[in-house]
C-alpha positions in Angstrom: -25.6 41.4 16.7 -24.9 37.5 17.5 -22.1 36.2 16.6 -22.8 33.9 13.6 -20.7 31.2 15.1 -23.0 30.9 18.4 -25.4 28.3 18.5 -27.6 27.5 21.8 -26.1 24.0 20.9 -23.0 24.0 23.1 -21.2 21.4 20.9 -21.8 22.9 17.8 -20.5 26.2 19.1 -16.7 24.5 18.2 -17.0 25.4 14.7 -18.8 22.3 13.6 -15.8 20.2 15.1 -17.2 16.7 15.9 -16.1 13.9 18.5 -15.6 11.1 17.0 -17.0 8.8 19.7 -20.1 10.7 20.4 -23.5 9.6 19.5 -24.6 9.4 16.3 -27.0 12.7 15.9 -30.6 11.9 14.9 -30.3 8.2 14.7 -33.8 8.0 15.8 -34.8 10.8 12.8 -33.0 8.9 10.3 -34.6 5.6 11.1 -31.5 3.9 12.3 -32.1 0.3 14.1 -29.9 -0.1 17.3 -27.1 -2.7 17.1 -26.1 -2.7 13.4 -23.5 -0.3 11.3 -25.1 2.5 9.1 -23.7 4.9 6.6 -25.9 8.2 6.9 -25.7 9.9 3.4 -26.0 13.7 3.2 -26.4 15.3 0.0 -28.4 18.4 -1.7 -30.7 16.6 -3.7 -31.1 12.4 -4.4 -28.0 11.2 -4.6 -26.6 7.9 -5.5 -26.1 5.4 -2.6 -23.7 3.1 -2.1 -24.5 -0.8 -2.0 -23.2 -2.1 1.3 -25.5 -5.1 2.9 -23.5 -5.4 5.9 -24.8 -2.0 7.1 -28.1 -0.2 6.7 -27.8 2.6 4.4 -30.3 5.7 4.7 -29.9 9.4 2.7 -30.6 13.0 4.2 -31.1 16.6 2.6 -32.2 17.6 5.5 -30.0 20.7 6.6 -30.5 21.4 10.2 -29.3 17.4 10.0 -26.4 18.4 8.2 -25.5 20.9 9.9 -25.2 18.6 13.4 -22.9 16.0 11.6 -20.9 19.0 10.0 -21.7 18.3 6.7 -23.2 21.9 5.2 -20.4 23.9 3.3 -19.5 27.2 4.1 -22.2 28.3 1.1 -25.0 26.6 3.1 -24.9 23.4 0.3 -25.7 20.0 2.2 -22.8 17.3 1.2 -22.3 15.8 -0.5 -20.7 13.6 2.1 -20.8 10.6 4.3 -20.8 9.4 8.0 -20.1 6.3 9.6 -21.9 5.2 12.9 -20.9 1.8 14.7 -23.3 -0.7 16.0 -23.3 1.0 19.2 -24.4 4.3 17.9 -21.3 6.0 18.1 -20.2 8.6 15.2 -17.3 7.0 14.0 -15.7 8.9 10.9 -17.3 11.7 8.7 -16.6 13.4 5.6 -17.5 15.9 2.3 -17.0 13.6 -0.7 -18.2 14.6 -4.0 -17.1 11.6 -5.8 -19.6 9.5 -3.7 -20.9 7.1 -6.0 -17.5 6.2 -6.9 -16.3 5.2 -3.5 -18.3 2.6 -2.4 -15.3 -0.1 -1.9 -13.2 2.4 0.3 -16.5 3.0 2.3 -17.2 -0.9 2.7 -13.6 -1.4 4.0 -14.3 1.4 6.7 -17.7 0.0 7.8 -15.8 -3.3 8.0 -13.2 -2.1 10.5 -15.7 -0.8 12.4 -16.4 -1.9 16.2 
């Protein structure tokens, strides 16, 4: 029997722990344009995004997706949840928030700081 934790994906074989300067997974897949912020938006089902003009803003339900950025519960529910990717590409920060659509400022003030 495998082990449920394997995965032929090396990285995600350390229990879904991320590096926080690695390259954003997918960026290509999501649509995301080279040189400019991005919040990548994971949630079960359409979910509200926030507003932020400063950064492009895209939304996924797509699992395998969620899975890669560590964002699929242990019940196999996407999100909700947010990650931030830097101009350069980089994965930046990421996290489950359920209160999404009610977070916007704090999510502006972390695109701001970044790179």
């Amino acid at each position: 029997m495998r082990e449920w934790l394997h995965d032929p994906a090396h990285a995600l074989q350390q229990l879904d722990l991320l590096y926080l300067d690695q390259p954003a997974p997918g960026a290509e897949e999501l649509g995301l344009v080279p040189g400019r912020a991005a919040v990548v938006v994971f949630c079960q089902t359409r979910c509200p995004l926030p507003e932020l003009p400063q950064a492009q803003v895209v939304r996924s339900t797509d699992a395998h997706l969620a899975r890669r950025y560590a964002l699929v519960s242990e019940s196999g529910r996407i999100g909700p949840g947010y990650a931030l990717i830097d101009a350069r590409g980089q994965l930046r920060y990421r996290t489950f928030d359920p209160g999404l659509a009610d977070h916007q400022q704090e999510i502006r003030i972390l695109i701001e700081g970044l790179p």
